[in-house]
C-alpha positions in Angstrom: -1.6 -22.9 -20.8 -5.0 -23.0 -19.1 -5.8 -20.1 -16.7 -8.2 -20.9 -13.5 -10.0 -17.7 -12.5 -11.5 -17.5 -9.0 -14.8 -15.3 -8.1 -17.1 -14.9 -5.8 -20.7 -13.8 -5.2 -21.3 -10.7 -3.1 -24.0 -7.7 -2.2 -23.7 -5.3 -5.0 -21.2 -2.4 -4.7 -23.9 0.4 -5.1 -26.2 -1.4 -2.8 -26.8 -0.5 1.1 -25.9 -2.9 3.7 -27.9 -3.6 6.3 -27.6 -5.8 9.4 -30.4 -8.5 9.6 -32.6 -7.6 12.9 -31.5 -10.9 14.8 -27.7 -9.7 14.3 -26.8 -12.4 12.7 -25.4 -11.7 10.0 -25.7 -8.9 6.4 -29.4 -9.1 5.0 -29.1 -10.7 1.6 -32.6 -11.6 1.1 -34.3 -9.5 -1.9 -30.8 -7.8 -2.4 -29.0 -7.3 -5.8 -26.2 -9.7 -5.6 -23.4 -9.7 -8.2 -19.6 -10.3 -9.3 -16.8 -8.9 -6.9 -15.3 -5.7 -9.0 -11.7 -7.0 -8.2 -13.1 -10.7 -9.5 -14.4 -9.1 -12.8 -10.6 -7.2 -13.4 -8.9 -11.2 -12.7 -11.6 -12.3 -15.3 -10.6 -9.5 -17.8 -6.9 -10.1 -17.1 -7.3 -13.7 -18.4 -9.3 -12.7 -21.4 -6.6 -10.3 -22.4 -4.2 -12.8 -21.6 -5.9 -15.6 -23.5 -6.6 -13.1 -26.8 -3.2 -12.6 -26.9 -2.5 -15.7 -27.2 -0.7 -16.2 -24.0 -3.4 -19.1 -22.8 -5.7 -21.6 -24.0 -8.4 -21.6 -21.7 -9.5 -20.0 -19.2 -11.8 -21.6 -16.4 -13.6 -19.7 -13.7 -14.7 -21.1 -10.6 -16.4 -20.5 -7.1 -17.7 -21.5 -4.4 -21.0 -20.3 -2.9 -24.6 -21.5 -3.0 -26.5 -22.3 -5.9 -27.6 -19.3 -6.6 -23.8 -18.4 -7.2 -24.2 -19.7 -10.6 -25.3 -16.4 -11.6 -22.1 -15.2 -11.1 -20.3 -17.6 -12.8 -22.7 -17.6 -15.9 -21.6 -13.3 -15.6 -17.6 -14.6 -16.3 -19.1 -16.9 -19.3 -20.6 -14.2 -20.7 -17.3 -12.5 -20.3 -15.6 -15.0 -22.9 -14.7 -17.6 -20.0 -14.0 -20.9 -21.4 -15.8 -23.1 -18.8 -16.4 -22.9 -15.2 -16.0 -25.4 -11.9 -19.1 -24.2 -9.1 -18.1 -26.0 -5.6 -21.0 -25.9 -3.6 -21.5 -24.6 -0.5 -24.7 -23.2 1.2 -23.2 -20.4 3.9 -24.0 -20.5 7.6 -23.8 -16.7 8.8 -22.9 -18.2 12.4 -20.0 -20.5 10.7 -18.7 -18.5 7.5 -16.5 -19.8 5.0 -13.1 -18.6 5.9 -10.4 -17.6 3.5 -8.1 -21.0 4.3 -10.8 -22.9 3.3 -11.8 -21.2 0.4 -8.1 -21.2 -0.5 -7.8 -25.1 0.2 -10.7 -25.5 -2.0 -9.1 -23.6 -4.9 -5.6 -25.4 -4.8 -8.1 -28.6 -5.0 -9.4 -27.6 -8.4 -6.4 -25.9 -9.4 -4.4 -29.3 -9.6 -7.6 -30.8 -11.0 -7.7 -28.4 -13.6 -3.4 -28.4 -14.3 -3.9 -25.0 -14.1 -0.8 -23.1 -15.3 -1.7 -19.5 -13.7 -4.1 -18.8 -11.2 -5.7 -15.2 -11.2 -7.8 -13.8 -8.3 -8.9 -10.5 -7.2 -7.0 -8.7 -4.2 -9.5 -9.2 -1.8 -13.7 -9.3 -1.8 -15.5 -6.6 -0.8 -17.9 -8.3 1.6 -15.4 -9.3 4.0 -12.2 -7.2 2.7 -9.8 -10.3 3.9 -7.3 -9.7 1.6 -6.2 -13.2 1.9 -7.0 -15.8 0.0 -4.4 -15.3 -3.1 -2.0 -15.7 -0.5 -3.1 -18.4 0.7 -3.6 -20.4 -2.1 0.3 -19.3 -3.3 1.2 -20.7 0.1 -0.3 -24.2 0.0 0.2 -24.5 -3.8 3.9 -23.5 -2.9 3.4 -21.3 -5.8 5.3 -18.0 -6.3 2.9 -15.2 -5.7 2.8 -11.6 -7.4 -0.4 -9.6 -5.7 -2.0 -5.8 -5.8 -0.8 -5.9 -9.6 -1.0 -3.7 -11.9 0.5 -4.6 -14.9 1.0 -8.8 -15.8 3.0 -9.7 -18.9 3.4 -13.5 -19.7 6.7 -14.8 -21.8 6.5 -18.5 -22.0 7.2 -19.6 -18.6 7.7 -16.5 -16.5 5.3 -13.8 -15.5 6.4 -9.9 -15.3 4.1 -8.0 -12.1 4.0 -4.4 -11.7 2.5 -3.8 -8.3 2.2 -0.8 -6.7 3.8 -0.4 -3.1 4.1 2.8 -0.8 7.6 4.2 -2.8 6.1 3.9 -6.2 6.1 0.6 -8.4 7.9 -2.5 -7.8 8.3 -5.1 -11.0 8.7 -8.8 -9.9 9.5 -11.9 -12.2 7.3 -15.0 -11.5 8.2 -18.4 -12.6 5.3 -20.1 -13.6 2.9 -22.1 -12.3 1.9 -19.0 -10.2 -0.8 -17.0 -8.3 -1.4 -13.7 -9.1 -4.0 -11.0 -7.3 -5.4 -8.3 -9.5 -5.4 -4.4 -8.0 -7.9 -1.8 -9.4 -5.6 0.1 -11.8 -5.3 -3.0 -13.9 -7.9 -3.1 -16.3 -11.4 -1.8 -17.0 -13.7 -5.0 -17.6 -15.7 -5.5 -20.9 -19.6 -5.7 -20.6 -20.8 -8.8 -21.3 -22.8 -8.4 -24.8 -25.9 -10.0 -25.5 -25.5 -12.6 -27.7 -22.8 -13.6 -25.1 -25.1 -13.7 -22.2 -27.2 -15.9 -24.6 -24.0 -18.4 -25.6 -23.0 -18.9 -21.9 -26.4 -20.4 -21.2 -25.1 -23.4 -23.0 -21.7 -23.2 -21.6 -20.1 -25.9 -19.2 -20.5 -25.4 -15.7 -19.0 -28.2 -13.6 -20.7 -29.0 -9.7 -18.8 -30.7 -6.8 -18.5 -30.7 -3.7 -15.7 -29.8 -0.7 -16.5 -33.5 -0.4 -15.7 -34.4 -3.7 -12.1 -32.6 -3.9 -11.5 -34.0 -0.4 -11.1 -30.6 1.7 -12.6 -30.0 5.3 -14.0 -27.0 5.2 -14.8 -26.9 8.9 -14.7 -23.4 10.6 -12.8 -22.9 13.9 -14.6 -19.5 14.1 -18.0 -18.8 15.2 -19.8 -15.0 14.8 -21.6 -14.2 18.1 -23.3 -11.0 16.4 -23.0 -8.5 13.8 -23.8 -4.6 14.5 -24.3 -1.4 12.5 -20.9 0.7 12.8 -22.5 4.1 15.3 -24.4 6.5 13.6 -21.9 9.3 12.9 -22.8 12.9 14.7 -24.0 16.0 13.2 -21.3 18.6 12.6 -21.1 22.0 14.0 -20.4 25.1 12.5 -17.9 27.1 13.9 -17.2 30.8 14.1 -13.9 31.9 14.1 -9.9 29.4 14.1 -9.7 30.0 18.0 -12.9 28.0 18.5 -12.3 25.6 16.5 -8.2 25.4 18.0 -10.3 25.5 21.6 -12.5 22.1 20.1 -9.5 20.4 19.2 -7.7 21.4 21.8 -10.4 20.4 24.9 -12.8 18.2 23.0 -11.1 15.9 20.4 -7.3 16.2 22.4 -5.5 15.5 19.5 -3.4 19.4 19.9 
């Protein structure tokens, strides 16, 4: 079975973000860019799932800009078979939206006879939480997201996910899209000498054009703004003054 891993190219997790001064948009010029966190746990999930002899190959892909290939020379170095790049150079005025990027991926899925698709829950650029759920629904796929636990047995997949009352197991038959949650796995480091072997590693380029998918957005962004700067707390002597602030000021008693 050949597993098709999706990831995506974002500002770094331990990086500031900042609002470019036209408002158009995050700054991403001179800024550390790497793999979504929830992307490296689907990569890791496929790894495990391939070492244990569960799958034959597993193939990451992306969509994104050319520089994106960075990212997709990170899962390589991971132990990713191969990798599919769709490119796609990002208007900030006329973003990428999740359907798209989810009519993309069913493209290269079929391509690709993919027998499990493996994505993480949501990216943490734009927190959509959407495009696994997507892709399930034009696949026509069953769909097992936020898991936790994934165990293959030839043609059916077992999900632990974890919901409000505790954990809920679900049976998938396969072909099937799964969305990875952050208790599933802690991703490898990519060792030297693997960064140095996925250098020569496949990495396939098309185009939306080329898989036959309008990517056209029906959403514009007029402007993007800095959330307001959050006020200085006040020390307070005594519970009836601060019963009086909550009481008069905040109303929420």
């Amino acid at each position: 079975m050949k597993i098709l891993v999706a990831v995506k190219r974002v500002v770094d997790y331990a990086v500031k973000v900042r609002v470019r001064p036209d408002r158009t948009g995050v700054e991403t010029a001179s800024v550390k860019m790497s793999m979504n966190p929830f992307c490296e746990i689907a990569v890791e999930e496929a790894l495990r799932l391939r070492e244990a002899g569960a799958a034959a190959e597993v193939v990451a892909a992306t969509v994104g800009p050319a520089q994106s290939a960075d990212t997709l020379r990170t899962a390589l170095a991971m132990g990713a078979d191969r990798a599919v790049h769709v490119l796609h150079d990002p208007d900030p005025q006329r973003p990428l939206l999740p359907l798209a990027v989810a009519k993309i991926l069913r493209a290269v899925a079929l391509q690709e006879k993919a027998g499990l698709v493996i994505l993480g829950k949501q990216a943490i650029d734009d927190d959509c939480n959407q495009t696994g759920q997507m892709l399930a629904g034009l696949l026509n796929w069953p769909q097992g997201t936020f898991a936790s636990k994934v165990i293959l047995d030839k043609e059916k997949a077992t999900v632990e996910r974890e919901v409000d009352g505790g954990i809920e197991t679900i049976c998938l038959d396969l072909p099937a899209v799964i969305t990875t949650d952050l208790r599933l796995n802690q991703p490898r480091y990519a060792t030297l000498p693997n960064i140095m072997k996925a250098k020569s590693k496949v990495i396939k380029k098309v185009t939306p054009e080329d898989l036959n998918v309008d990517i056209r957005s029906d959403m514009e962004v007029l402007e993007v703004t800095e959330p307001p700067k959050r006020k200085a707390g006040v020390i307070l002597s005594s519970v009836d003054e601060l019963l009086d602030k909550l009481k008069n000021e905040a109303r929420v008693l």
